[in-house]
TIRODREN-110869 format. One record per atom (N, C-alpha, C): residue in three letters; y, x, z. Coordinates in steps of 0.02 Angstrom, whole numbers, plus 32768, in hexadecimal, padded with zeros to 4 digits. Last residue first. Example, Ala and Ser with C-alpha at 12.3 -4.5 7.8 and 13.67 -1.06 7.14 Angstrom:
% residues 2
SER7F9082828162
SER7FCB82AC8165
SER80028285818A
ALA7EE482948186
ALA7F1F82678186
ALA7F5B82948186
END
This chain:
% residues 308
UNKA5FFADBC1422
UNKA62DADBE1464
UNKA61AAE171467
UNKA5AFAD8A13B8
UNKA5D9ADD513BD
UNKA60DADD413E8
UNKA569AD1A13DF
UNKA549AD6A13E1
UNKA58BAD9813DF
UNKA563AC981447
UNKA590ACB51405
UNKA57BAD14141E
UNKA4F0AC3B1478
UNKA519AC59147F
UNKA53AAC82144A
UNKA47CABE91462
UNKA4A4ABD21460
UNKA4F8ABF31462
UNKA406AC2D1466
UNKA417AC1814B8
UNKA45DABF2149B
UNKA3E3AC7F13FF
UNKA3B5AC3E1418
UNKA3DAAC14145B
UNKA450ACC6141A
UNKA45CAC8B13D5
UNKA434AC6213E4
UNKA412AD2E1460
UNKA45FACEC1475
UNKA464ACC1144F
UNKA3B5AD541428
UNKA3A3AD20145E
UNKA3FEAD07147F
UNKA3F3ADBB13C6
UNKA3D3AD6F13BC
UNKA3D3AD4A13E0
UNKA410AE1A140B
UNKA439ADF51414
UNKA428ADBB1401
UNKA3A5AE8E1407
UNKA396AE48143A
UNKA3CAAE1A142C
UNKA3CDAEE013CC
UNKA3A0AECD138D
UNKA394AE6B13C7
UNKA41FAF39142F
UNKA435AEFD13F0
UNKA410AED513CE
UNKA3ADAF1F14C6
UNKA3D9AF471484
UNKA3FDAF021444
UNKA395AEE81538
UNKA3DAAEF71530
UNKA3E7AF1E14F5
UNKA31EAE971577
UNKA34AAE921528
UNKA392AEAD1525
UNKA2FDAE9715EC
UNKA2CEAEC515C5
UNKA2F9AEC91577
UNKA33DAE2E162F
UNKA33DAE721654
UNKA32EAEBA1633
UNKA2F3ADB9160C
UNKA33EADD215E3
UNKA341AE2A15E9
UNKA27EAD8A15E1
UNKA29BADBE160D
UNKA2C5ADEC15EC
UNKA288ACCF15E7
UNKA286AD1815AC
UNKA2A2AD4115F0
UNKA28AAC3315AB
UNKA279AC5B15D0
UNKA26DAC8B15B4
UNKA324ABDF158E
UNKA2E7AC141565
UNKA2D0AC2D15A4
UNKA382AB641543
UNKA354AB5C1574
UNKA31DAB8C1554
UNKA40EAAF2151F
UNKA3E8AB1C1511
UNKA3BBAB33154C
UNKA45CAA981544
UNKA465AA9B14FF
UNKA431AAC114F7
UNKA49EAA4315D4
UNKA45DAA6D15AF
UNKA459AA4A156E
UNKA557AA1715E6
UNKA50CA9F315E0
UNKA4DCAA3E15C9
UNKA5CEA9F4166B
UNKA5AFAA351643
UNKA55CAA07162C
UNKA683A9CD1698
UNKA62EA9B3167D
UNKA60FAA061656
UNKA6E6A9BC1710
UNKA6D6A9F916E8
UNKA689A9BF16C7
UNKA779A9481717
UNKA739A9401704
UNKA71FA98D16E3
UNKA808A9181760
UNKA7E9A93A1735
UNKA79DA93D1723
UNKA88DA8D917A5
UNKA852A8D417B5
UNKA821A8D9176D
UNKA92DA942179F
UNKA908A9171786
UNKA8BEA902178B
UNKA963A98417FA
UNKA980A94B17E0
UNKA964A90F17D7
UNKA923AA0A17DF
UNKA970AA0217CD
UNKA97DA9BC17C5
UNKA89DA9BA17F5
UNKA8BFA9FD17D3
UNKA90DA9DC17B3
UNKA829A9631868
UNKA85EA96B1840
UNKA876A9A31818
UNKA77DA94D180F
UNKA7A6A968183A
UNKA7EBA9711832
UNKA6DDA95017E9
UNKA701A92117E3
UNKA73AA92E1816
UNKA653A98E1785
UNKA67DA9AD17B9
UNKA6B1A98B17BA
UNKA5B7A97C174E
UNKA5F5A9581747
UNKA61EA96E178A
UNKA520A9A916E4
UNKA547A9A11720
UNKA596A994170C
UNKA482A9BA168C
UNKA4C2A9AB16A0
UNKA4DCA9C916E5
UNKA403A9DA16B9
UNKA416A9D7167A
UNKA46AA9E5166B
UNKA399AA5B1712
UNKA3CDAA341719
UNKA3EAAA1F16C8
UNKA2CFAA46171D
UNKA31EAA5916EB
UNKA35EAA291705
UNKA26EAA201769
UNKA2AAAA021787
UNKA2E3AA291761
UNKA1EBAA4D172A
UNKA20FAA751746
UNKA25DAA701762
UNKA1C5A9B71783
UNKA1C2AA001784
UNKA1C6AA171730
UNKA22EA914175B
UNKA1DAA9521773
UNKA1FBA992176A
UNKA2A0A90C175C
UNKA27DA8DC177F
UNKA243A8F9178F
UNKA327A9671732
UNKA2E5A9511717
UNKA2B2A9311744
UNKA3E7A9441765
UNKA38EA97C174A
UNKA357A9471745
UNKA475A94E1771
UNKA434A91E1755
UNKA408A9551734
UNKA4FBA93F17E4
UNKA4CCA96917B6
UNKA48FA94517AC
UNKA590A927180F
UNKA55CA90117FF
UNKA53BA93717D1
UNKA60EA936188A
UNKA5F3A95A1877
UNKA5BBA933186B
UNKA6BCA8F718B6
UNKA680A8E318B1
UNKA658A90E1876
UNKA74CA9001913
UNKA730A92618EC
UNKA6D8A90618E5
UNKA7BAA8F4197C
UNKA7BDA8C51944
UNKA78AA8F01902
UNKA797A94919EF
UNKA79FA95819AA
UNKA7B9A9301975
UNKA75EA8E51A60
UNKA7A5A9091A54
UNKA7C0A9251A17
UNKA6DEA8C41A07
UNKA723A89B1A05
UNKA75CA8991A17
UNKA674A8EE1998
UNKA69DA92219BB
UNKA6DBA8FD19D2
UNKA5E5A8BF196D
UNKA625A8A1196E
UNKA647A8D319B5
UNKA56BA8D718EF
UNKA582A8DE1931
UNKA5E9A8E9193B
UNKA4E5A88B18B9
UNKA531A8A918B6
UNKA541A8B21900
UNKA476A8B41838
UNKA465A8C31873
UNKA4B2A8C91879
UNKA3F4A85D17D8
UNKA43DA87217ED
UNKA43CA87C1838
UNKA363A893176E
UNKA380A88817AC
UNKA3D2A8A717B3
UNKA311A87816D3
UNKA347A8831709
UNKA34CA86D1743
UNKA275A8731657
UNKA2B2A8611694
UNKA2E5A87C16C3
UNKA27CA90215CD
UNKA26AA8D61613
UNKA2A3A8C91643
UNKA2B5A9431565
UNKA29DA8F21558
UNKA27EA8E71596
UNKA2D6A9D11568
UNKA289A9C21548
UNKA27BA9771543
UNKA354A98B1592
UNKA35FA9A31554
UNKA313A9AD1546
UNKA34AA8F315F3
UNKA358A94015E3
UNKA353A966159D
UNKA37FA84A15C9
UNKA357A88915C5
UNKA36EA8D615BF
UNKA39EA7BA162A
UNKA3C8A7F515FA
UNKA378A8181604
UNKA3B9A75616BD
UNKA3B3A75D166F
UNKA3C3A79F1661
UNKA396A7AE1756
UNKA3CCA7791729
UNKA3A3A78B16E3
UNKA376A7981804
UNKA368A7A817C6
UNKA39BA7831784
UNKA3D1A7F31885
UNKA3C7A7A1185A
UNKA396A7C41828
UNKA429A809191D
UNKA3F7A83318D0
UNKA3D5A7EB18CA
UNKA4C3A834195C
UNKA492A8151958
UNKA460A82A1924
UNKA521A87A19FF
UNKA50BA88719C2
UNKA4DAA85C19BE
UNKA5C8A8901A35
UNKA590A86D1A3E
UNKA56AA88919F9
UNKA60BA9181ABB
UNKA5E7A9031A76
UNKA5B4A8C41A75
UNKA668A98F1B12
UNKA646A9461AFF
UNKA644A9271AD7
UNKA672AA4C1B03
UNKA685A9FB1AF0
UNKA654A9D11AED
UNKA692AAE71B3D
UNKA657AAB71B44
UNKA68EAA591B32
UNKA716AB3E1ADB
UNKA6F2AB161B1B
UNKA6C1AAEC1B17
UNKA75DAB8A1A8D
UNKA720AB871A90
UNKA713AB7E1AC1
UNKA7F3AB471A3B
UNKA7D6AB761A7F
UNKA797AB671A74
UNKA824AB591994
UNKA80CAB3D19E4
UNKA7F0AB651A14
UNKA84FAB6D190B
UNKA863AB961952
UNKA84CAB681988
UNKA805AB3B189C
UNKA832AB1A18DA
UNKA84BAB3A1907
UNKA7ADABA71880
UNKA7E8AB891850
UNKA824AB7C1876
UNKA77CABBF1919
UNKA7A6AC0A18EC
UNKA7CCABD818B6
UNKA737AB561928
UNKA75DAB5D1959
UNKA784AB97192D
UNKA6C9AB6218A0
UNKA718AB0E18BD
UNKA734AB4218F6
UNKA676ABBC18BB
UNKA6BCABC6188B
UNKA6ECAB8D1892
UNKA649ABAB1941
UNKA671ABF01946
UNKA6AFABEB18FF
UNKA63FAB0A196A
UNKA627AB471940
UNKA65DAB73193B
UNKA63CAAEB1A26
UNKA651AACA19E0
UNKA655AB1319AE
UNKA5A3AAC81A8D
UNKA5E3AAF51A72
UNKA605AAE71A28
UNKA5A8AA1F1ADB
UNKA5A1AA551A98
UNKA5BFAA811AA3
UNKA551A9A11B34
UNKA57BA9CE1B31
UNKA570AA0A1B01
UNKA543A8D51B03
UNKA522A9281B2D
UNKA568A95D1B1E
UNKA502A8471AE9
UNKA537A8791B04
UNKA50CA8B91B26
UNKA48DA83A1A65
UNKA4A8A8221A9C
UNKA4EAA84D1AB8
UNKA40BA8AE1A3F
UNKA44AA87C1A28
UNKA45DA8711A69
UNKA3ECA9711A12
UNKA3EEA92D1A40
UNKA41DA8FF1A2A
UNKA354A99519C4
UNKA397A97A19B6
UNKA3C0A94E19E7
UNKA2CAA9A119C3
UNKA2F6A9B81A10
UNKA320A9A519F7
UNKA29DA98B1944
UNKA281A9561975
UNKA2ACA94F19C3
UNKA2AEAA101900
UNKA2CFA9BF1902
UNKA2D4A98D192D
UNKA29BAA8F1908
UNKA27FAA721944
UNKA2BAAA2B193D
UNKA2B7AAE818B9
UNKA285AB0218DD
UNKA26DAAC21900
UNKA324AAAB184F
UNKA2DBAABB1839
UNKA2A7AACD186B
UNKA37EAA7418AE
UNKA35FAA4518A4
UNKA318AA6C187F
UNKA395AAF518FF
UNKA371AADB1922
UNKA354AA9418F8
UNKA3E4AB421898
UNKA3B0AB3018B0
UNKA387AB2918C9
UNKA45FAAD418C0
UNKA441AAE0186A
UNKA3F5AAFF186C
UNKA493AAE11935
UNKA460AA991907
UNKA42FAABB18CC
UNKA4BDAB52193C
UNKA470AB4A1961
UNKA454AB0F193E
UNKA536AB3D1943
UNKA51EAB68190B
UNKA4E8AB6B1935
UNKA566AAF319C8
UNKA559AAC4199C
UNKA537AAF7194D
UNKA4FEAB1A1A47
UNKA530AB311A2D
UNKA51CAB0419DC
UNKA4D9AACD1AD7
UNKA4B2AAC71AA0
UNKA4FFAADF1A79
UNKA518AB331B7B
UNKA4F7AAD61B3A
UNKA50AAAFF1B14
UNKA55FAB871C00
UNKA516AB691BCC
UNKA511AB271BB7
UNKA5F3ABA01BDB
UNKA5B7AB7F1C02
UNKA58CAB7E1BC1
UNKA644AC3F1BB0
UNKA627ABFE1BA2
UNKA5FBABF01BBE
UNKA6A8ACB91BD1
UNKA661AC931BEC
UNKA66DAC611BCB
UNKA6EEAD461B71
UNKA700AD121BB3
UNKA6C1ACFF1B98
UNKA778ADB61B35
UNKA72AADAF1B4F
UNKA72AAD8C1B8C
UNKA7EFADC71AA3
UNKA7DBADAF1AD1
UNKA775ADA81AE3
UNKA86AADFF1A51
UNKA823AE151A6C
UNKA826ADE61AB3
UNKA8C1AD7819F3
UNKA8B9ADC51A01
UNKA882ADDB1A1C
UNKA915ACF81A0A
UNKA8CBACF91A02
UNKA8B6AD451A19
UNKA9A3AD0619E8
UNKA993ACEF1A19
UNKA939ACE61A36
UNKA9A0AD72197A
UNKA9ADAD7819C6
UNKA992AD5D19F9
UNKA904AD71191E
UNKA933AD3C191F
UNKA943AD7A196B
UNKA88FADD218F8
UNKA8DEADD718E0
UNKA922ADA818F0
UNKA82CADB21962
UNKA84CAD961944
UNKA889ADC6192E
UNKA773AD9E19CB
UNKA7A7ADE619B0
UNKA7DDADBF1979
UNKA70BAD8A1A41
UNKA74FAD6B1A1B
UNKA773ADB619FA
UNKA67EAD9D1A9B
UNKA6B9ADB11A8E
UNKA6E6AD941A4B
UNKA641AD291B1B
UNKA646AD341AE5
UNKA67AAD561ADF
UNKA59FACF91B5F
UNKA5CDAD2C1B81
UNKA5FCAD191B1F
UNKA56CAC5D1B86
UNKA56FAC881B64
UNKA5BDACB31B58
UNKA516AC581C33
UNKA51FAC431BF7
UNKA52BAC6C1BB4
UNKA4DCAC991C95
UNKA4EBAC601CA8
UNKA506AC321C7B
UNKA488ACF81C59
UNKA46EACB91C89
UNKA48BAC831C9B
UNKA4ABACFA1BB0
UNKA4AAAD241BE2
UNKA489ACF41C16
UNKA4C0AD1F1B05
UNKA4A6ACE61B25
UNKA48AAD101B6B
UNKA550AD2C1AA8
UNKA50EAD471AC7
UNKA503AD1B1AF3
UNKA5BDAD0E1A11
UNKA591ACF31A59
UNKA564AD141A6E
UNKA640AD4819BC
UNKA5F1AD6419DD
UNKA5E4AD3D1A1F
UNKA6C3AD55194E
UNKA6AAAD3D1998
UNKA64DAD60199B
UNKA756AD9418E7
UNKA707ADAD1908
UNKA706AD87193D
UNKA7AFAD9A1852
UNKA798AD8818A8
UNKA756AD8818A1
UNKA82DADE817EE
UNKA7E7ADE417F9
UNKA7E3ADC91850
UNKA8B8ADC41778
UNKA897ADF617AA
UNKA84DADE517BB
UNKA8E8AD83170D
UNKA921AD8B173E
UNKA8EAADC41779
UNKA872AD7616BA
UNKA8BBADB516B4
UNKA8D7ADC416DA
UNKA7EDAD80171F
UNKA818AD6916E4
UNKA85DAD8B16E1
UNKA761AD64176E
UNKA780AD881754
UNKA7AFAD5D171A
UNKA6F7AD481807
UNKA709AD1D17D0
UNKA756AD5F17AF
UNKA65CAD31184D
UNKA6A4AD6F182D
UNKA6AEAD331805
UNKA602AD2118EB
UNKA635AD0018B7
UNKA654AD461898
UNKA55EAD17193F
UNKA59FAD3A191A
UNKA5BDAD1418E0
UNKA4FEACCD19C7
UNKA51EACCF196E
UNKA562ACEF1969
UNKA468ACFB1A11
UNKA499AD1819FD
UNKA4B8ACEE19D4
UNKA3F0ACB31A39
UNKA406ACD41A67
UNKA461AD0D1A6B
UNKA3FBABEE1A43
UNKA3EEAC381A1B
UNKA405AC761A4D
UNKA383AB921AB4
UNKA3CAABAB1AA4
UNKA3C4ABF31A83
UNKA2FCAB8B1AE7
UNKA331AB491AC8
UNKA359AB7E1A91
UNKA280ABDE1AE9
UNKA2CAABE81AF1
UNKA2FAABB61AC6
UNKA214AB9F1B09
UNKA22BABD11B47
UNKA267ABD51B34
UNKA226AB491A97
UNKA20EAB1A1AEC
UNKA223AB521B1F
UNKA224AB791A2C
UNKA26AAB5B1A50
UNKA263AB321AA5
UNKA204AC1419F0
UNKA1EFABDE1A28
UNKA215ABC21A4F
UNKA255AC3A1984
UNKA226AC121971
UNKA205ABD719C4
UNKA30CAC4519C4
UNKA2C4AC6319F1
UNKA2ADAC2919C0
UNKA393AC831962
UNKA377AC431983
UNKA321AC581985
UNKA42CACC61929
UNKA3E0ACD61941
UNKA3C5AC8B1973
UNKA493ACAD18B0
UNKA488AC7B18F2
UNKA435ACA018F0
UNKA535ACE0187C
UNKA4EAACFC187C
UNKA4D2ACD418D0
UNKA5A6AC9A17FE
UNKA58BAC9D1829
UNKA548AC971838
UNKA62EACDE1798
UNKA5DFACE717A8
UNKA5CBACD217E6
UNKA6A8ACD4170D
UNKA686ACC21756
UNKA62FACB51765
UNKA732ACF116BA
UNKA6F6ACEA16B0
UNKA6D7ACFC16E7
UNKA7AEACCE1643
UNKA78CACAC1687
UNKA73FACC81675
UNKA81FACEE15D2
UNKA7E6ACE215F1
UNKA7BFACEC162D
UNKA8CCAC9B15B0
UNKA897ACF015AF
UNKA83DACB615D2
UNKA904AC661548
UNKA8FFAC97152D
UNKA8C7ACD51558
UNKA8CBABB7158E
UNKA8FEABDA155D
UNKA8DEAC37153C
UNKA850AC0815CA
UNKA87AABD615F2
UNKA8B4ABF915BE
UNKA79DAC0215A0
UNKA7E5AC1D15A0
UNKA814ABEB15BF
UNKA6FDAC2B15E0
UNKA72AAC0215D9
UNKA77BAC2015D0
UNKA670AC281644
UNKA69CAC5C1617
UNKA6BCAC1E15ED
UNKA5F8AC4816D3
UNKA61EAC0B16B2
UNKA673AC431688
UNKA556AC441715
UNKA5ABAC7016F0
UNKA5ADAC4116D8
UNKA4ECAC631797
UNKA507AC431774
UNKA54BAC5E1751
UNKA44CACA417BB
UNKA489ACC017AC
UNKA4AEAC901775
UNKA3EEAC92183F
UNKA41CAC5217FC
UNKA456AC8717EC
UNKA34CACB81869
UNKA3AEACB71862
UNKA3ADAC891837
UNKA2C8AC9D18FD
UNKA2E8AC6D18A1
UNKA32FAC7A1899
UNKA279AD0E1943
UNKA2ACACE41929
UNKA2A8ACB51900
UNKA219AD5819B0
UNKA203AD301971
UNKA265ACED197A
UNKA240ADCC1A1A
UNKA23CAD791A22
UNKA238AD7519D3
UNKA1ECAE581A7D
UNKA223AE371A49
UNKA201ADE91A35
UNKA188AE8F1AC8
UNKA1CAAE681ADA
UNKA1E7AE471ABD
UNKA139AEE21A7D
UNKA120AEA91A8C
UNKA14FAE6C1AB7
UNKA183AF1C19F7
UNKA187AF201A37
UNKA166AEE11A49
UNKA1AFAF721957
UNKA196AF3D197B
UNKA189AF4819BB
UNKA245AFC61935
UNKA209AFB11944
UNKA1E9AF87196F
UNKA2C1AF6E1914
UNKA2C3AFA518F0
UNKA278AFA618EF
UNKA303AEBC192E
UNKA2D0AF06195C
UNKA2B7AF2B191E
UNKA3A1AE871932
UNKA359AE9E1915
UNKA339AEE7192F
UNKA3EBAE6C19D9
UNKA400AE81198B
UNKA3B0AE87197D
UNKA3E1AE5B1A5F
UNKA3FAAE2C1A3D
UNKA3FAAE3A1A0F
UNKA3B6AED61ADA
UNKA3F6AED11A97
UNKA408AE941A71
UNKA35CAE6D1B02
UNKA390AE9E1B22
UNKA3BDAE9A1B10
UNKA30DAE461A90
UNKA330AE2A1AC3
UNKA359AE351AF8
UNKA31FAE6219FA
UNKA303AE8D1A2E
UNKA323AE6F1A6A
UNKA2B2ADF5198B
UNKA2E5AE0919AD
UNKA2E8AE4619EC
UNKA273ADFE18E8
UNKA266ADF51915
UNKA298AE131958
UNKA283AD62186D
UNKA28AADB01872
UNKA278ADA718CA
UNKA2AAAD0017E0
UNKA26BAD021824
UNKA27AAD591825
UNKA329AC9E1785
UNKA2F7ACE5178C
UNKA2C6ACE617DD
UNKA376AC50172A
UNKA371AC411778
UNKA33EAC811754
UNKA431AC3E16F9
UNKA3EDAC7816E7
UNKA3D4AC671740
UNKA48BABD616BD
UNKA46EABE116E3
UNKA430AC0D16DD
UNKA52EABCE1662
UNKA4F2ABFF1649
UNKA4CFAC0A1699
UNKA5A4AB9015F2
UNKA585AB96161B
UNKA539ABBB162C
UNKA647ABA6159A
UNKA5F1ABA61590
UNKA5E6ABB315E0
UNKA6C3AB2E156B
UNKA69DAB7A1570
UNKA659AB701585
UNKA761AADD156C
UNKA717AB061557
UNKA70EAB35154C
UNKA7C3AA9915EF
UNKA7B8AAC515BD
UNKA775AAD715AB
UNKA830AA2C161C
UNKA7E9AA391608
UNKA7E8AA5A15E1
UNKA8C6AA34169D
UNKA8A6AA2B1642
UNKA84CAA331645
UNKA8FCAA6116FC
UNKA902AA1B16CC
UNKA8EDA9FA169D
UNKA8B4AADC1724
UNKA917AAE01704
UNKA922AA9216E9
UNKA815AAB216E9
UNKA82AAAE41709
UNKA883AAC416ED
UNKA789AA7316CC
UNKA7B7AA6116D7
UNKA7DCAA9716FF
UNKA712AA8E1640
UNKA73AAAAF1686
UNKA767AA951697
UNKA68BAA8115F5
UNKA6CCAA6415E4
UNKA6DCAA681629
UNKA611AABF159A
UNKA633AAC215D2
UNKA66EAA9315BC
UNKA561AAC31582
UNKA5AAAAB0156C
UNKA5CCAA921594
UNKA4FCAB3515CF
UNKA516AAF915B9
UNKA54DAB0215A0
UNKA454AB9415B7
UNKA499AB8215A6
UNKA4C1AB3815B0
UNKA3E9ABE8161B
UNKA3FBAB911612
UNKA455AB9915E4
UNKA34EAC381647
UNKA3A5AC2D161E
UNKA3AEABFC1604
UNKA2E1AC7616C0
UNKA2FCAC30168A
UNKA341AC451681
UNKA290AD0116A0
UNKA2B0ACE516B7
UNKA2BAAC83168C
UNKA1E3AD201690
UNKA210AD441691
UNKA24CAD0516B9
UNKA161ACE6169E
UNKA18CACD5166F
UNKA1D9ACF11659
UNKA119ACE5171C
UNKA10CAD0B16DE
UNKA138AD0C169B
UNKA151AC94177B
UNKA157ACCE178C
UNKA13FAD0C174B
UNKA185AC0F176E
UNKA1B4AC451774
UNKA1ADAC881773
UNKA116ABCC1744
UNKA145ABCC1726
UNKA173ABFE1715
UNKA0ACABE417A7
UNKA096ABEA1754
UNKA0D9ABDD173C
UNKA0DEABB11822
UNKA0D0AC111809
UNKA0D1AC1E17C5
UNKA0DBAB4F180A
UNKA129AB60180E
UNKA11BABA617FE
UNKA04FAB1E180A
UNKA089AB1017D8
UNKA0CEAB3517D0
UNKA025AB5A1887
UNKA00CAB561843
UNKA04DAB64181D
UNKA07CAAF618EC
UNKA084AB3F18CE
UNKA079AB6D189E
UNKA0BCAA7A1899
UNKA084AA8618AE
UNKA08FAACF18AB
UNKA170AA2818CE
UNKA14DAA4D187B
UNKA102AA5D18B4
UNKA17DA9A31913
UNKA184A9E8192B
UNKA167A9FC18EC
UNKA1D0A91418C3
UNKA196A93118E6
UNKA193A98418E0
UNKA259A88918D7
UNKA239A8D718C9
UNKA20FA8F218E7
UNKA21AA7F81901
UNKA23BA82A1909
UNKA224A86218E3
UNKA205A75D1886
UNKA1E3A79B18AC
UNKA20EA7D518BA
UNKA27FA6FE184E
UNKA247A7221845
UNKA23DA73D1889
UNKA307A6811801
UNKA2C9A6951836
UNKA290A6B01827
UNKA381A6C617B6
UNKA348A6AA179C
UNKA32DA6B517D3
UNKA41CA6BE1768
UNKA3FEA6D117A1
UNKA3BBA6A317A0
UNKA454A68016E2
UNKA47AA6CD1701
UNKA442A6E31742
UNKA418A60E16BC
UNKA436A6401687
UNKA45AA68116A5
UNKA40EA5B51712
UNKA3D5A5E8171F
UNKA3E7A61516D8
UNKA47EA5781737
UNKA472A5BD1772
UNKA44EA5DB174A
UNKA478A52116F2
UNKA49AA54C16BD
UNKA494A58C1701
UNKA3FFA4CE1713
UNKA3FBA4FB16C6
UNKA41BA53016BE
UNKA44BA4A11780
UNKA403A4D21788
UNKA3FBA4F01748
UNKA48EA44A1737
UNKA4ACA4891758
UNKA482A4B21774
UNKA449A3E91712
UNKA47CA41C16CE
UNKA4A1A45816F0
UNKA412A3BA1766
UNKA3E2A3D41757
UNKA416A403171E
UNKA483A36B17B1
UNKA45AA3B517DB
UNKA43CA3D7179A
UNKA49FA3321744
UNKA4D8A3551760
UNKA4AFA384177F
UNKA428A2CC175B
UNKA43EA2F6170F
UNKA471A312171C
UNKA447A29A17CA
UNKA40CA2C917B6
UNKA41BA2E6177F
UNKA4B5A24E17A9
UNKA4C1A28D17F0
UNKA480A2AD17DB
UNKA479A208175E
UNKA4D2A21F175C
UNKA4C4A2471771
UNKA42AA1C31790
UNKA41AA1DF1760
UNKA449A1F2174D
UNKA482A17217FE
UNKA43AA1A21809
UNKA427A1D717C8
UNKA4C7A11B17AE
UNKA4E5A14D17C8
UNKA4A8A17917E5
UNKA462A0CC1757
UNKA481A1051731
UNKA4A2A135175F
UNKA437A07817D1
UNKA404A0B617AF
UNKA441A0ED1794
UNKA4A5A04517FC
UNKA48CA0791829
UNKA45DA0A81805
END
């Protein structure tokens, strides 16, 4: 009876070891201090994040570069677009202008999406705008969320027939190009458990899907690994299960919650695929101000190839 006792304990205890090599018990994410978040975002010009891409697009994985620019600007809430002048109306943002560039065989892919998100997430959960382009030989698509009362109004624009111009409603929830950031403004709101998403403007355009409110579970762990300055992680996945589709991103445990990674898990043609993108690079800089040649340097600091 001893050895079988000491059987079954040394079985629990080799399997508590090997959990704690992927998921680790900690402390939830904590709200950044305003202090802190001002001193980051607001003198520093923008953040530029390169990653290394690997796309799952036609069956295949393809590489290319990734490139999150988060910036602080100020909104005109009416209009929804950047306020030209200041107004005591306008809403204090955080964008994400995200791109993603990549070839598929002979031509090139290349996709933007612009997510406005309110600094004060307690009055305004929800971003108030995101735009999609995405461009490539065969032609160009356009979507746009606006964020209205009863949800989000959106127009659709496609070279596909069966896609073509379209303007229709989405219920209100948490649009899934809002994670990204909502984990730097406000980690701690991440919701787990079951809930309801808009699914991201660029999965629904690869996939041709409809853009309907979907059921989601989602969880956040801490796990082994380091960000690229060398601090802890947080996973954060979320399981799309009409989709056969699971979305995992791992950021930084403290402030400034850098995203490092991420993992896009979905069928294509067949085959259940994997996009991965990791941070290779990382400048704060007002890009906005470097547009002569002598600036192209700061792509080489960023990891990027200059004579594009």
């Amino acid at each position: 009876m001893n050895h079988f006792k000491h059987g079954v304990w040394s079985l629990l205890v080799s399997l508590i070891l090997l959990s704690a090599h992927t998921a680790l018990a900690t402390d939830p994410p904590q709200p950044p201090a305003r202090k802190q978040f001002d001193a980051y975002w607001y003198p520093n010009g923008a953040e530029l994040s390169r990653f290394k891409l690997e796309q799952a697009r036609y069956g295949e994985i393809h590489a290319g570069d990734a490139v999150m620019v988060f910036v602080t600007e100020s909104l005109n809430p009416v209009l929804q677009v950047k306020a030209d002048t200041p107004d005591v109306e306008d809403v204090p943002v955080l964008k994400l202008n995200f791109t993603r560039n990549f070839f598929t065989g002979i031509y090139p892919y290349t996709i933007m999406t612009s997510t406005f998100t309110p600094v004060d997430h307690e009055r305004h959960p929800l971003p108030f705008k995101i735009s999609f382009t995405a461009q490539e030989w065969c032609g160009h698509v356009f979507a746009q969320l606006n964020l209205r009362e009863q949800g989000y109004q959106v127009q659709s624009r496609s070279y596909f027939e069966r896609e073509s111009d379209q303007d229709f409603a989405v219920a209100r929830a948490l649009p899934e190009d809002a994670l990204w950031t909502r984990i730097r403004i406000a980690p701690q709101t991440l919701p787990t458990g079951s809930f309801q998403i808009v699914p991201g403007t660029l999965y629904t355009r690869l996939r041709h899907r409809p853009m309907t409110v979907l059921n989601v579970e989602a969880t956040l762990e801490a796990v082994r690994g380091k960000s690229l300055e060398g601090n802890p992680l947080w996973r954060y996945t979320v399981k799309f299960k009409s989709e056969q589709r699971t979305l995992t991103i791992l950021f930084e445990r403290t402030f400034p919650y850098r995203i490092q990674s991420w993992q896009d898990t979905y069928p294509s043609r067949g085959r259940l695929l994997t996009t991965k993108a990791e941070r290779t690079h990382t400048l704060m800089l007002d890009y906005w101000q470097r547009n002569q040649n002598q600036d192209r340097r700061f792509l080489r600091k960023l990891g990027l190839k200059a004579e594009r």
